[in-house]
C-alpha positions in Angstrom: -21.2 -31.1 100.2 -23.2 -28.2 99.2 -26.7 -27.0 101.1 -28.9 -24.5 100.2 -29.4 -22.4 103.0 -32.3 -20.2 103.8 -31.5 -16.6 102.6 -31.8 -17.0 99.1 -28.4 -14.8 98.8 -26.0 -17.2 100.4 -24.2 -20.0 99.4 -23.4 -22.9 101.6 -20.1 -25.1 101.6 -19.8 -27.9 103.9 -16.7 -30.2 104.9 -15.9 -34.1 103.7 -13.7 -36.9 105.2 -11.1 -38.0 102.9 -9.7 -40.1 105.3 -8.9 -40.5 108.6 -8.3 -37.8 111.0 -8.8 -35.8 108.0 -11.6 -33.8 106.8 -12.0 -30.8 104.0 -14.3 -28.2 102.5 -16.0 -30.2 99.2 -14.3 -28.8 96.5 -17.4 -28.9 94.6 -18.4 -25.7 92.4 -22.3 -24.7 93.2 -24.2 -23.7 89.9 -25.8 -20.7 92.0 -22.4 -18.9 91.6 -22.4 -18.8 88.0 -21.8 -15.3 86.8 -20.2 -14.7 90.1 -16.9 -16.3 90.4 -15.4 -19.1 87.8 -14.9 -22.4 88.9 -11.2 -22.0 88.6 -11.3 -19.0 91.4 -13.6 -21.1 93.5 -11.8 -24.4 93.3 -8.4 -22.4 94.3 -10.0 -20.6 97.2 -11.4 -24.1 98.4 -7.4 -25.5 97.9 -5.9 -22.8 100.2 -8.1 -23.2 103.0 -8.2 -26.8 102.7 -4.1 -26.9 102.4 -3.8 -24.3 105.4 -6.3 -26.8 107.8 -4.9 -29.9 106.5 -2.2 -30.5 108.8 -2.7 -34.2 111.0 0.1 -33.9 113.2 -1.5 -32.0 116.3 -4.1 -34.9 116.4 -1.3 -37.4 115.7 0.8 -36.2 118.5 -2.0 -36.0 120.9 -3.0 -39.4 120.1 0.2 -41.1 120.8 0.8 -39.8 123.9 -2.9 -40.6 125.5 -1.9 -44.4 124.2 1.2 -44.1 125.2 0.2 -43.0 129.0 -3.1 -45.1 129.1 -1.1 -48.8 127.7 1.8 -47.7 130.3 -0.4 -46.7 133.0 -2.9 -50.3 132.4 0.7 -51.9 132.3 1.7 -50.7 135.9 -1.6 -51.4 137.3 -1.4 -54.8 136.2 1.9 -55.5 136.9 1.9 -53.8 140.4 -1.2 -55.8 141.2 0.3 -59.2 140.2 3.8 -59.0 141.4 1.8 -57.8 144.9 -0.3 -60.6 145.0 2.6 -63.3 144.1 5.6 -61.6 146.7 3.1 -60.3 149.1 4.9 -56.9 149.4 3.4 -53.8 149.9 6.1 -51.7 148.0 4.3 -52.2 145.0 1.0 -50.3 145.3 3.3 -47.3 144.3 3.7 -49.2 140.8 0.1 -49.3 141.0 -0.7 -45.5 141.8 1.7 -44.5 139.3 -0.1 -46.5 136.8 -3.1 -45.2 137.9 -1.5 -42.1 137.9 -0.6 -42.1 134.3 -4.4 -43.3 132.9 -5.5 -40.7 134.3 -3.0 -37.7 132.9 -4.1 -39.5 129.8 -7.2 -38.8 130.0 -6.8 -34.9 131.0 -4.4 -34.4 128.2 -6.5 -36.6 125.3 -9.7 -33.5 126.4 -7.5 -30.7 127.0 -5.5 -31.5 123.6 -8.3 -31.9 121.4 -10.1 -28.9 123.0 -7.1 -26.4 121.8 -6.5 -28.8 118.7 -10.4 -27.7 117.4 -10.1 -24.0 118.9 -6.2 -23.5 116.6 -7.8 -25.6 113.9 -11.4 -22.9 113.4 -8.5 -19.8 114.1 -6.9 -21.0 110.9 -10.3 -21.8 109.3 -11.8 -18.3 110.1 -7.8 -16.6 108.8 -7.8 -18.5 105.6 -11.6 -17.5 104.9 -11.2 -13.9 105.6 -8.2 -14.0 103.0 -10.2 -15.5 100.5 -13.2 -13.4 101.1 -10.7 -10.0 101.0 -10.2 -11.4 97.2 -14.3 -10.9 95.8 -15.8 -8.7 98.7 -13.6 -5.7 96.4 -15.6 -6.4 93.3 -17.8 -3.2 91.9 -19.8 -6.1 90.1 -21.0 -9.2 91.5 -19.3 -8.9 94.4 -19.4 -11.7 97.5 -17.8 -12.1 100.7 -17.0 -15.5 102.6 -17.5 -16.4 106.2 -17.5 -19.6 108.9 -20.2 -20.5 110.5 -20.0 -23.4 113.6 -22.6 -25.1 114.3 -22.8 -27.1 117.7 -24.9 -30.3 117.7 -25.6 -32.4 121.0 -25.2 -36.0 120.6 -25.5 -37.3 123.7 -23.7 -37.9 127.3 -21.0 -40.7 127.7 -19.7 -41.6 131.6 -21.9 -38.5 132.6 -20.5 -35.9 130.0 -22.2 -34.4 127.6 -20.8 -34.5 124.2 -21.3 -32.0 121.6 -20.2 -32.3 117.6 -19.0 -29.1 115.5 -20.0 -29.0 112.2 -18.3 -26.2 110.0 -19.5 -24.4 107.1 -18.4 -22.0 104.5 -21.3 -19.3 103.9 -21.1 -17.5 100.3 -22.8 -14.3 101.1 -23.6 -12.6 97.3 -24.4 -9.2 97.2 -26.0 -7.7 93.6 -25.2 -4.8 92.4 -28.9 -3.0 92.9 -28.3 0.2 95.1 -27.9 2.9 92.0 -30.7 0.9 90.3 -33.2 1.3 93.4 -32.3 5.1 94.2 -32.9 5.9 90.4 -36.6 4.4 91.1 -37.4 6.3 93.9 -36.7 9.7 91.9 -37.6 8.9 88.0 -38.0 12.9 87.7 -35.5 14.6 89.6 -36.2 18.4 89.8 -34.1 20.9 89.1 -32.5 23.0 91.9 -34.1 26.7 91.6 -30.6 29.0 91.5 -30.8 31.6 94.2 -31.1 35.5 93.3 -28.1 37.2 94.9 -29.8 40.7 93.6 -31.3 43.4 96.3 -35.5 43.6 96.1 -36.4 46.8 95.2 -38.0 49.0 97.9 -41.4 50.2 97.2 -41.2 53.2 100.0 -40.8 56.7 98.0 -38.0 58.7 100.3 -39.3 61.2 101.8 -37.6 64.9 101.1 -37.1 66.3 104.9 -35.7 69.4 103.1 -38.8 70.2 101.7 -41.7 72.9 103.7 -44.6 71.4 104.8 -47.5 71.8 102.6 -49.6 73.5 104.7 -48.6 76.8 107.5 -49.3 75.9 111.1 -51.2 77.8 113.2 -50.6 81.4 113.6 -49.2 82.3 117.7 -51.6 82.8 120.3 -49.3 84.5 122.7 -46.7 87.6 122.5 -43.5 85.8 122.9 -42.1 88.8 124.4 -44.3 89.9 127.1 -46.6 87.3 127.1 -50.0 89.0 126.7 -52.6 87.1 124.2 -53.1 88.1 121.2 -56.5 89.9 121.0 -57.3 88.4 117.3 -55.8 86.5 114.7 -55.1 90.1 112.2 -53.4 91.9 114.8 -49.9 91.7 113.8 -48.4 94.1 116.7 -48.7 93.2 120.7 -50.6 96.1 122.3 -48.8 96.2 125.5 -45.0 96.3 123.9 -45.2 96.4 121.0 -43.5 93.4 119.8 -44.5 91.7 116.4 -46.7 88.6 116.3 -45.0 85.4 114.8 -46.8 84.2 111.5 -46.9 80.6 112.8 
């Protein structure tokens, strides 16, 4: 059985009784996977996780016993009740409890069993999958990875319990080969880097010659710098108290 699911990328493969006890992933090839995977690659993926889940003997086993322990345990209630009734003894209400005893271990063990039955049965379901999906998930084209999905239904209560159905699915998850397509879109021109200049800009500021005298003298002393005594005017070039020579500037 094959559904369409809602993303328009996935695939959907659902399970089929071929008998009792026995159910398996359909075998039929969907037409969306054309160009994808052949039908020869998808019919042998289907075939090893069918043959890995295909095992009846867990539910066979657990079967027999709970109608082994409930007929045995009816049979000792019965028994014990009649051969009471008949003798009028009292020693057999232990046939009874045992009997009682028994239906209800069959009981505990028919839930228990098919609770880990279902839980070792999707373990090998999700294994097998993963296995198949390492196969196409490596593909640079077209490539497509595998996964279970569960899907828990209600269907009612029975004797106060509610009951619950599990409905499994193979999800086909195709990926297109679109990323180098879409980043070439975004940047239809790519520009060019610009290199970078590893050369030293040239300095516009003329170094200055501190060697060289300034352009213009200063102004001549004011003072004798022997004795002290100001200069009278700017052409005398001797101090008049000792005698001592002017300096130019």
């Amino acid at each position: 059985m094959i559904i369409v699911p809602a993303n328009p990328n996935s695939v959907q493969v659902g399970m089929i009784r071929i008998g009792c006890l026995k159910t398996q992933f359909s075998s039929a090839f969907p037409a969306r996977l054309n160009g994808v995977i052949s039908q020869n690659e998808f019919r042998e993926s289907i075939g090893n996780i069918n043959k890995n889940i295909s095992s009846r003997m867990p539910k066979i086993i657990c079967l027999v016993v709970f109608l082994i322990c409930l007929i045995g345990g009816f049979g000792l209630v019965i028994a014990g009740g009649t051969t009471s009734r008949a003798r009028g003894g009292s020693q057999y209400a232990i046939i009874i409890g045992v009997g009682a005893g028994a239906m209800g271990f069959a009981s505990i063990f028919f839930t228990i069993g098919c609770c880990v039955i279902r839980l070792r049965r999707t373990a090998k379901m999700r294994q097998a999958i993963a296995v198949e999906s390492l196969k196409y998930s490596r593909r640079s084209t077209e490539a497509c990875s595998w996964r279970l999905h569960v899907t828990t239904i209600w269907v009612g209560q029975y004797r106060g319990r509610s009951r619950y159905r599990y409905i499994y699915h193979i999800i086909i998850d195709i990926r297109h080969p679109i990323a180098s397509n879409a980043n070439a879109g975004l940047h239809p021109n790519p520009v060019p880097a610009r290199p970078i200049s590893t050369a030293r800009p040239k300095s516009t500021v003329q170094p200055q010659d501190t060697l060289a005298p300034p352009p213009y003298p200063g102004p001549p002393a004011a003072f004798c710098s022997q004795c002290g005594v100001p200069r009278p005017n700017l052409t005398a070039n001797f101090c008049s108290s000792c005698g001592h020579q002017f300096d130019k500037y």
